[in-house]
C-alpha positions, 0 to 999 in steps of 0.5 A, a space after each residue: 500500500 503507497 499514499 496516492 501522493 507517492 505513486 508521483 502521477 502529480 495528485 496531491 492526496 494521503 488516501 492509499 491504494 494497493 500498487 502491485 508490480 511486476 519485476 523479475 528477469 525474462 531469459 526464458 522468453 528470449 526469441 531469435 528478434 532479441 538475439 540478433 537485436 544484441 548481435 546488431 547492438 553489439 556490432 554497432 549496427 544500431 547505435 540507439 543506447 534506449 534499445 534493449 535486447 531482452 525481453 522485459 517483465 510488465 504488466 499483461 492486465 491490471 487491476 480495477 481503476 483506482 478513484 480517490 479524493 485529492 487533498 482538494 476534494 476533487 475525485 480522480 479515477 486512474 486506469 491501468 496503475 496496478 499489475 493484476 497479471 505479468 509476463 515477459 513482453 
């Protein structure tokens, strides 16, 4: 559980919600795409520093919206904040 005001989307509010994530290393899910993106990387044929060659961790499907009170008493609905189902993408 994290106050809304630290999940830093820029609401200013002390209710709290439950943030799932997902976190974990993908070796497994490696493809022939991941493996000659890091062989062209490696020999400098794409020169991009942002590129990853591995598949990553995140979110397959979320949670519920989430919807608080912001320390002004405005009402606020945010989709897709918590990780409900993860897999390697």
């Amino acid at each position: 559980e994290v106050s809304v005001s630290d999940l830093g989307l820029g609401y200013e509010s002390d209710e709290t919600v439950l943030f799932r994530y997902c976190s974990g290393t993908c070796e497994a899910a490696v493809r022939s795409y991941d493996l000659s993106l890091k062989s062209m990387r490696s020999r400098r044929k794409i020169r991009k520093e942002k590129i990853r060659a591995r598949p990553c961790c995140r979110p397959l499907a979320y949670d519920d919206d989430v919807s608080f009170l912001d320390a002004y008493n405005r009402y606020y609905t945010v989709n897709e904040l918590s990780a409900k189902e993860c897999g390697c993408v």
